[in-house]
C-alpha positions in Angstrom: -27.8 -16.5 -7.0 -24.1 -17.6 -8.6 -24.6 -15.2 -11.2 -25.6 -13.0 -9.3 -23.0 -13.1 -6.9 -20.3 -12.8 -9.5 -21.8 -10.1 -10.8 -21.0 -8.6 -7.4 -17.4 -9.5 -7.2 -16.9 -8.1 -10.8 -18.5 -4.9 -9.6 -15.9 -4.7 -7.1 -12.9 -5.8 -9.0 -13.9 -2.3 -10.9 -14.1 -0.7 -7.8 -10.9 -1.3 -6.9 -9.5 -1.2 -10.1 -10.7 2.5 -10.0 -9.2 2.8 -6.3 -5.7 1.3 -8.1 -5.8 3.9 -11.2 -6.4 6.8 -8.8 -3.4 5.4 -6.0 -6.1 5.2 -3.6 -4.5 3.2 -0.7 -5.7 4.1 2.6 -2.2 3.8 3.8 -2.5 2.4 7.2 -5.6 4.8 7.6 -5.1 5.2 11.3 -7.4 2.8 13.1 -5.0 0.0 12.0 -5.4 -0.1 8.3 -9.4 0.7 8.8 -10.4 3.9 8.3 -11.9 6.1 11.2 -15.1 6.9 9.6 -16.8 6.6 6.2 -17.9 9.7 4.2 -17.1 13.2 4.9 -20.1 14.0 7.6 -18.8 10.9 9.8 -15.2 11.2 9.4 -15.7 15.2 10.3 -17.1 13.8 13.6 -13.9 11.3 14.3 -15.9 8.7 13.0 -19.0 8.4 15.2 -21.8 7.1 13.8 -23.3 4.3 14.9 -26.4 5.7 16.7 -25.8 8.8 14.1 -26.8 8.3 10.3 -26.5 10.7 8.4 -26.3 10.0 4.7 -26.0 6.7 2.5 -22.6 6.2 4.2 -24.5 4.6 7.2 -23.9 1.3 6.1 -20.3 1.2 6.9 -21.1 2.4 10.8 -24.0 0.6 11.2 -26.4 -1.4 8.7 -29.6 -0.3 10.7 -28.3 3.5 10.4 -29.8 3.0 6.7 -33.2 3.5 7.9 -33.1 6.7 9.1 -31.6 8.1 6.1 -33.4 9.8 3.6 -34.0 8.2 -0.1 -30.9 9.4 -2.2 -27.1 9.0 -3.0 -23.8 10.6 -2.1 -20.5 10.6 -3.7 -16.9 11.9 -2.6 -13.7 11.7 -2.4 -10.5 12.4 0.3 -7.2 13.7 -0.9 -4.9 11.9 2.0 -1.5 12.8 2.9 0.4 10.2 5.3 4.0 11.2 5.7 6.0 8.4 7.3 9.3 7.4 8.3 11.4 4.8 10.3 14.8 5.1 11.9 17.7 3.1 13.2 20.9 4.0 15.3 24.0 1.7 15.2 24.0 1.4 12.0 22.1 1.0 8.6 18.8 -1.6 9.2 19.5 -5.4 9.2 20.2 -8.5 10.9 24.1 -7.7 10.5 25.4 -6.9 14.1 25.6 -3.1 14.1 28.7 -1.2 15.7 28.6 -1.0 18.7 29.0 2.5 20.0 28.4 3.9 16.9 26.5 7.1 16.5 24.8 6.9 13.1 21.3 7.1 12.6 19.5 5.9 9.2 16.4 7.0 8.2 14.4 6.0 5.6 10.9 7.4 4.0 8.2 6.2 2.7 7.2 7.8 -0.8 3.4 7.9 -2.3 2.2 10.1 -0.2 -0.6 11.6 -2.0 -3.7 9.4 -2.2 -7.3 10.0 -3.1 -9.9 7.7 -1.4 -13.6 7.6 -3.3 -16.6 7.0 -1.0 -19.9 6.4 -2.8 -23.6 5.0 -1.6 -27.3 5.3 -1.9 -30.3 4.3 -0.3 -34.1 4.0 -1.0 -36.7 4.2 1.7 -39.4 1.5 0.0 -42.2 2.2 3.1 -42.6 3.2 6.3 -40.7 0.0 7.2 -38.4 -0.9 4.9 -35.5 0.9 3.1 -32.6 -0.8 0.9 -29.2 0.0 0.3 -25.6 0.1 -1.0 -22.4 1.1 0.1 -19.0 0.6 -0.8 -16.0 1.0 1.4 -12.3 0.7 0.6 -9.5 0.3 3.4 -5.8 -0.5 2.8 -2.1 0.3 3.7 0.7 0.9 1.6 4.7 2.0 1.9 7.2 2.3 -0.9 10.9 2.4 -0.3 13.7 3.8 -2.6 16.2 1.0 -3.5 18.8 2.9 -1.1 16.4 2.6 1.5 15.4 -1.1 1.9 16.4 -1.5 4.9 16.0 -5.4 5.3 19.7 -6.4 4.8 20.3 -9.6 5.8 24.0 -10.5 4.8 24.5 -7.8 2.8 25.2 -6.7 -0.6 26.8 -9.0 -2.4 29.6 -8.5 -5.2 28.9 -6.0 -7.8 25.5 -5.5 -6.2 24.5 -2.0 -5.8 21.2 -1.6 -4.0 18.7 -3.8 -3.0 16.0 -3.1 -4.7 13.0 -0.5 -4.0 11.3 -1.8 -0.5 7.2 -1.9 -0.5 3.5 -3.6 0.1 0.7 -2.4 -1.2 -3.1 -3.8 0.4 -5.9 -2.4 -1.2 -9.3 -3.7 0.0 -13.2 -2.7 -1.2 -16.3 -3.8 0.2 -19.8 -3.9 -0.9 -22.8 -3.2 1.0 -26.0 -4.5 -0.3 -28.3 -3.3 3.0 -31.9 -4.4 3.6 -33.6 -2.4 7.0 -37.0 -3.0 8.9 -38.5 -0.9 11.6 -40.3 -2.7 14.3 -42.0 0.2 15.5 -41.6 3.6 14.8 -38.9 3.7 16.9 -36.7 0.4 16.5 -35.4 -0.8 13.5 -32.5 -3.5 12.6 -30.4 -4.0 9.3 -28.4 -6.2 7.6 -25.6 -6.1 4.8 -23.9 -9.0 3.0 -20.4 -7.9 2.6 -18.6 -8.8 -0.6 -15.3 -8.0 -0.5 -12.1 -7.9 -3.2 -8.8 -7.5 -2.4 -5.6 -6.6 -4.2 -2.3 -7.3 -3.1 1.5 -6.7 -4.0 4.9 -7.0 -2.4 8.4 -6.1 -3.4 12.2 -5.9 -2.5 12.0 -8.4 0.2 14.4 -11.1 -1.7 16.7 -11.0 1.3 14.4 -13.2 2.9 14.6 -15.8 0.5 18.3 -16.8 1.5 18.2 -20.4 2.2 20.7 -20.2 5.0 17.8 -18.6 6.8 15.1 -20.4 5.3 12.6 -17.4 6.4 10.0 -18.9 4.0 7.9 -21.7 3.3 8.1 -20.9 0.1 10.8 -18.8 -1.2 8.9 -18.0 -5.0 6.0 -17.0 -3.7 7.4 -14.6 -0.9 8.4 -11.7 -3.0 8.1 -9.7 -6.6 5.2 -11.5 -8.3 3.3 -8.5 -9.4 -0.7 -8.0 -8.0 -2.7 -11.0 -6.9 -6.4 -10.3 -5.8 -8.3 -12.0 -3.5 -12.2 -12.0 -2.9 -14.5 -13.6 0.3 -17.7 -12.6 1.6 -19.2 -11.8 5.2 -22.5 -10.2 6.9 -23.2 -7.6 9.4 -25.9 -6.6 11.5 -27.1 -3.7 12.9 -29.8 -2.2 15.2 -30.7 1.5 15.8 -33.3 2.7 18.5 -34.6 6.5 19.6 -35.6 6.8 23.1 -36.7 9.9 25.3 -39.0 11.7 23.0 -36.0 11.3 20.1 -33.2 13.0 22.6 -31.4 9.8 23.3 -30.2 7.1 19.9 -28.5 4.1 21.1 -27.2 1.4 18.4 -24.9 -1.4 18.0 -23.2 -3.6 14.9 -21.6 -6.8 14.5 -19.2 -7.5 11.2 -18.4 -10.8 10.8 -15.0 -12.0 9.7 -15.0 -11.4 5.9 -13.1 -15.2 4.6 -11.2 -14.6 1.7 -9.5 -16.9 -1.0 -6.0 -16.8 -0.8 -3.4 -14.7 -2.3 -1.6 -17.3 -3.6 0.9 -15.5 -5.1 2.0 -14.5 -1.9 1.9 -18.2 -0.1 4.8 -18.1 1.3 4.3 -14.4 2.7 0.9 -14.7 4.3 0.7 -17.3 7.0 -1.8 -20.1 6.1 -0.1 -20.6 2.5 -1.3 -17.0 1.8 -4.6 -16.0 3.6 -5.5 -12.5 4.8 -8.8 -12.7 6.1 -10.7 -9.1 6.8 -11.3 -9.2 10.5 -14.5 -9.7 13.0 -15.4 -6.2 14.1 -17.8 -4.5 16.2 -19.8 -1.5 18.3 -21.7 0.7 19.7 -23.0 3.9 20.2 -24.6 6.8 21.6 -25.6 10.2 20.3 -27.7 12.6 22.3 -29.3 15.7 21.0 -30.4 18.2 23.8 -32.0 20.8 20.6 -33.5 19.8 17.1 -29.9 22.0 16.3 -27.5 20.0 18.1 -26.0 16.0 18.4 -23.3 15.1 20.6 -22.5 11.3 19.1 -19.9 8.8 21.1 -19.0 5.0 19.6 -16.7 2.5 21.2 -15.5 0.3 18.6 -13.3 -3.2 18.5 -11.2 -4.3 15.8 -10.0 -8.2 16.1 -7.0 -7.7 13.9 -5.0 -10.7 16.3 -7.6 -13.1 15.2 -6.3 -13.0 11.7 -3.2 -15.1 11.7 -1.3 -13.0 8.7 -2.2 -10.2 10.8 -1.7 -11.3 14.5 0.6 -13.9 14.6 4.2 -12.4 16.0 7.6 -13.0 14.5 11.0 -13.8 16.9 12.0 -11.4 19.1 15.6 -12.5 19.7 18.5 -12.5 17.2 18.9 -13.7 13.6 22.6 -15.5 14.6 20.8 -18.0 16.9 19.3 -20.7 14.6 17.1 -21.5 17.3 15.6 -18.8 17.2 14.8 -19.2 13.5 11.7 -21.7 11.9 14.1 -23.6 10.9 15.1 -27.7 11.8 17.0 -28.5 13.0 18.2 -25.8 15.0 21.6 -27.4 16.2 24.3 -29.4 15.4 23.3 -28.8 11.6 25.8 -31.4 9.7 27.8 -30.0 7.1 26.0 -30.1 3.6 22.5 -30.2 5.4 20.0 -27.4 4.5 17.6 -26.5 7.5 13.9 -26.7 6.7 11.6 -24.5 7.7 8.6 -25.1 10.2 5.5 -24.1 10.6 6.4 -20.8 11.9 8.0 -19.9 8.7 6.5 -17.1 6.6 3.7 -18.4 4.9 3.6 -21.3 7.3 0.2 -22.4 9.3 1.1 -20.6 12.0 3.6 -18.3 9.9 4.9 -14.6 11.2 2.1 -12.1 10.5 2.9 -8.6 11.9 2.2 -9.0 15.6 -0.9 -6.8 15.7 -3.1 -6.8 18.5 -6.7 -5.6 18.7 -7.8 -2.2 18.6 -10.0 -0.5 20.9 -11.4 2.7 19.2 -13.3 5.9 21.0 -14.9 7.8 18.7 -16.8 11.5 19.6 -18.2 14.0 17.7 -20.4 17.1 17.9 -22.7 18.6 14.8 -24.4 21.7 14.7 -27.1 23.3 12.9 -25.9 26.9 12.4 -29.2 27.9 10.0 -30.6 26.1 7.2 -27.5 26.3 4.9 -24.9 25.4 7.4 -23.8 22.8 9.6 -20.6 22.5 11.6 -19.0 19.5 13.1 -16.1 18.4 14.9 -14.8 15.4 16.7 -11.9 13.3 18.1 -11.1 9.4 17.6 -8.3 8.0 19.7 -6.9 4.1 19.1 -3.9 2.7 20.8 -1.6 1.8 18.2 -2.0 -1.7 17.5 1.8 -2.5 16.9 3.9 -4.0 20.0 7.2 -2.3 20.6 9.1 -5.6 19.7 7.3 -6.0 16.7 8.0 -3.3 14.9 10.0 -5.6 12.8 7.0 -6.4 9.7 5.3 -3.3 10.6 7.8 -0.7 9.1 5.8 -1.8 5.9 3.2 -0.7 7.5 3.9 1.5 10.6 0.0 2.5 11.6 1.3 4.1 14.6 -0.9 7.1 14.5 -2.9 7.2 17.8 -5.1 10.3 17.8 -6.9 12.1 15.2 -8.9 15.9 15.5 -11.4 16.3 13.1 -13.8 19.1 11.4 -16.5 19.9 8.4 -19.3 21.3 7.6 -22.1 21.0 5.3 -23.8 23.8 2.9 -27.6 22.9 1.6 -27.0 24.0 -2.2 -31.3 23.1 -2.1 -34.0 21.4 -0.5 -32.3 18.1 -2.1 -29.0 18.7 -2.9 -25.9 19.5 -0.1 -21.9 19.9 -0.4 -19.5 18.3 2.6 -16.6 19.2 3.4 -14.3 17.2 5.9 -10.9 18.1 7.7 -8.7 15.2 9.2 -5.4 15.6 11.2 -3.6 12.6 12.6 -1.2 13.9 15.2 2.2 13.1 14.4 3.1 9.9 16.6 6.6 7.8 17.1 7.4 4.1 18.4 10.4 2.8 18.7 11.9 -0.7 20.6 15.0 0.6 22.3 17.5 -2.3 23.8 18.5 0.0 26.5 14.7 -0.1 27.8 14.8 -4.0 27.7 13.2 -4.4 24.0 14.7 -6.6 21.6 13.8 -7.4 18.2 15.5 -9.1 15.4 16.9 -5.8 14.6 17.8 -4.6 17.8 20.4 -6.9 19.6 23.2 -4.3 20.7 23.7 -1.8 23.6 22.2 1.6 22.1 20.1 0.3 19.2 16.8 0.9 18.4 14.4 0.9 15.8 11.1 3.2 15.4 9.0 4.3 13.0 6.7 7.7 12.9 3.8 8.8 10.8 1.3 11.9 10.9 -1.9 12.3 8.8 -3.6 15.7 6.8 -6.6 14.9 4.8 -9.4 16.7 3.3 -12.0 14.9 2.3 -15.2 16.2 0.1 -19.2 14.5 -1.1 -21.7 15.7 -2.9 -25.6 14.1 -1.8 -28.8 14.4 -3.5 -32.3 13.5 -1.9 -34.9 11.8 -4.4 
C-alpha cells in the first residue's frame, strides 16, 4: 500500500511538472481558484454535471457519474486567457498615507496571460455493476507583476533602490482520481475516489513585509523568494447517481472531503499554520432532465468551503498600518526605545495567521445539450458564483483577484466514428470589477484617506479542446 501510494504521488509530481513546463496555472479559474467544470463537454455546459456524465471527466463532478460512462479515455487541453488588473487613486499602492486630494490613479497588470490547462481520464466498465476509473484534475491561481508595479510599498524605496522587485504567487495544484462504482440496481449506483493530491507553490517580491518595524511575519525567511516548494495530502469523495421516471429525470449528489496537505514549509511564515494550505471540503448536487432521447437540460448547486481553510479564510486588519495596535505585533504601546515588537499569532504564517479573507462560494451551474444528428451535438450553459473576496479584503487578494462572477459558455461535439469523437468548448468570463472605496465606508490597510480606493478587475476567454475514444 506505501509503495503503492508513492507511486501515486510521483505520478502526480509528473503531472504537475507537465502542468509547470506548459505554464498551466488556472489563474484564479473563476469559481475561486476551482475551475467551473472539468473537460470540454462539462465546462461547455457551465460546469453541470453532477447528475450528467458524460465522458471519463465524470470523476471530477461526481464519482458515481463514472458508471454511466462508457469504457474508454479522453484527453484535452484549454488554451486560457485571464486578463487582470488592479487600481488605486491617491496615489501609488502602499501603506504610506497617500495625498490627500490627489487625482492620480495607478494601475498595475498582471502578465502570463496565456495558459494551457491539460484534462485527461479513462474509465472501464468491468460488469454490469462495476466500472473503475481515473481522473486527474488541476486547479491553481497565479499573478505576476513587473518590478515597477509591485505595489506593496511599505516605507518606500530606500537609497539607491530602484524598484522593488517583480510582484507574484504562483499555486498550481493536481489531483488524482482513482474511482471504483457499483450499481445497486439498474438504476442506482454510488462511487468513490481517493484523491491524491500535489501541490506546487512559489512567491516573490513581497520583501516589504519582512521589515521588522512591522514585524508582518512569523517568520521573515520563509515569507518571500525561496524558489518552488511542493506539497502533497490525500482526501476521498463520494458520489451517488440515480435515473428516475422512465430515465427523464437524473438526480445526484457528491461530497469531497478536505484534501490535508503537508506543509509548504518554505513558505511558513506566509501560510498561516507555519505554512499549511489545505484543499478545501466541497460539495453538490444535481439535476438534469431530458424531455427527448435528443435533449438534457442539467442544473448543479455547488459549495466551496474555502473559509474553512485558515491560509485561505482567515482575514487580515482592516484598519491602518500607523496604528501598532492594529498590527500582530506586542506590545502594541508604549514600546520602550531599543525594544523590537514580536509578532502574535495573527502574524503571517502564525496559527491563526492572515490568509486572504475568502469566504465560501456558492456556485449555480446550468447547461443544455443537444443532439443535432449523429455527428453533432451542441451545448451551452451559464455558471454564476459570487465572488468570494470581501470588499475590505482586497488587500492579499490582488495576488489573486478571482473576482470574476459569471461565466457563458458553448461547444459542441463531432462523432469522427462509432468510437472516436472531437470537443470543442468556448468559455467567457464576463469582465467583473471590486473595489473598497473609503467614501462608501470601506477601509483596508490601503485605503485610510478621503477619496481612496483600491479594486481589482479580471475577465476570462478560453477555448478548450478533447479528443475520446470508446474501447
Amino acid at each position: 500500500m506505501l509503495h503503492a501510494t508513492k507511486r501515486a504521488f510521483l505520478f502526480l509530481q509528473g503531472v504537475l511538472l507537465l502542468l509547470a513546463c506548459t505554464a498551466t496555472t488556472t489563474v484564479n479559474a473563476t469559481n475561486g481558484y476551482f475551475l467551473i467544470g472539468y473537460g470540454a463537454k462539462a465546462r461547455s455546459m457551465g460546469g453541470a454535471g453532477i447528475a450528467f456524465p458524460q465522458d471519463a471527466m465524470a470523476a471530477g463532478a461526481n464519482p458515481a457519474g463514472m458508471s454511466a460512462v462508457p469504457s474508454g479515455l479522453v484527453v484535452g487541453g484549454e488554451f486560457f486567457n485571464p486578463p487582470r488588473k488592479v487600481a488605486a487613486e491617491n496615489g501609488r499602492f502602499g501603506f504610506q498615507t497617500p495625498m490627500a486630494n490627489s487625482a492620480t490613479i495607478y494601475e498595475a497588470e498582471s502578465g502570463s496571460n496565456i495558459f494551457l490547462i491539460p484534462s485527461m481520464g479513462g474509465v472501464y466498465q468491468f460488469n454490469r455493476k462495476v466500472s473503475v476509473g481515473m481522473t486527474v484534475l488541476g486547479n491553481g491561481a497565479n499573478t505576476r507583476y513587473s518590478s515597477d508595479a509591485n505595489f506593496f510599498t511599505l516605507t518606500g524605496l530606500q537609497p539607491g533602490q530602484t524598484s522593488y522587485g517583480t510582484l507574484g504567487v504562483q499555486l498550481l495544484q493536481a489531483q488524482m482520481l482513482p474511482t471504483i462504482t457499483y450499481k445497486a440496481t439498474k438504476n442506482q449506483a454510488f462511487g468513490a475516489s481517493l484523491a491524491f493530491a500535489v501541490q506546487q507553490f512559489r512567491a516573490y517580491g513581497l520583501e516589504n513585509f519582512t521589515k521588522p518595524e512591522f514585524q508582518f511575519s512569523s517568520d521573515n525567511n520563509h515569507l518571500t523568494n525561496n524558489g518552488n516548494d511542493y506539497s502533497y495530502g490525500a482526501g476521498v469523495r463520494l458520489g451517488w447517481l440515480g435515473d428516475f421516471a422512465d430515465n427523464k429525470l437524473s438526480l445526484g449528489a457528491y461530497y469531497a472531503s478536505r484534501t490535508f496537505m503537508t506543509k509548504f514549509d518554505k513558505y511558513s511564515g506566509l501560510f498561516a499554520e507555519g505554512g499549511d494550505f489545505d484543499i478545501p471540503e466541497h460539495y453538490g448536487i444535481g439535476l438534469a432532465v431530458h424531455p427527448t432521447d435528443k435533449l438534457t437540460f442539467a442544473a448543479d448547486i455547488q459549495q466551496i468551503l474555502y473559509s474553512d481553510v485558515a491560509s485561505v479564510g482567515n482575514r487580515h486588519p482592516t484598519t491602518s498600518i500607523n496604528d501598532p495596535c492594529t498590527r500582530p505585533i506586542t506590545p502594541c504601546m508604549n514600546i520602550p526605545p531599543g525594544v523590537t515588537p514580536q509578532p502574535t499569532s495573527q502574524a503571517l504564517g502564525g496559527v491563526d495567521g492572515w490568509g486572504f479573507g475568502w469566504r465560501d462560494a456558492t456556485v449555480y451551474k446550468l447547461g443544455v445539450a443537444y443532439d443535432l444528428n449523429d455527428k453533432w451535438t451542441l451545448r451551452a450553459g451559464y455558471n454564476y458564483g459570487k465572488s468570494v473576496i470581501p470588499d475590505n479584503q482586497l488587500l492579499f487578494s490582488m495576488l489573486a483577484p478571482a473576482v470574476i462572477e459569471q461565466h457563458y459558455t458553448a461547444g459542441f461535439s463531432y462523432n469522427l466514428s462509432k468510437a472516436s469523437a472531437v470537443d470543442v468548448s468556448y468559455v467567457y468570463g464576463a469582465e467583473n470589477s471590486q473595489t473598497c472605496q473609503v467614501n462608501s465606508g470601506c477601509l483596508t490597510m490601503l485605503t485610510q484617506d478621503p477619496g481612496a480606493y483600491v479594486g481589482a478587475k479580471m475577465k476570462i476567454y478560453a477555448l478548450g479542446a478533447s479528443y475520446s475514444y470508446k474501447f
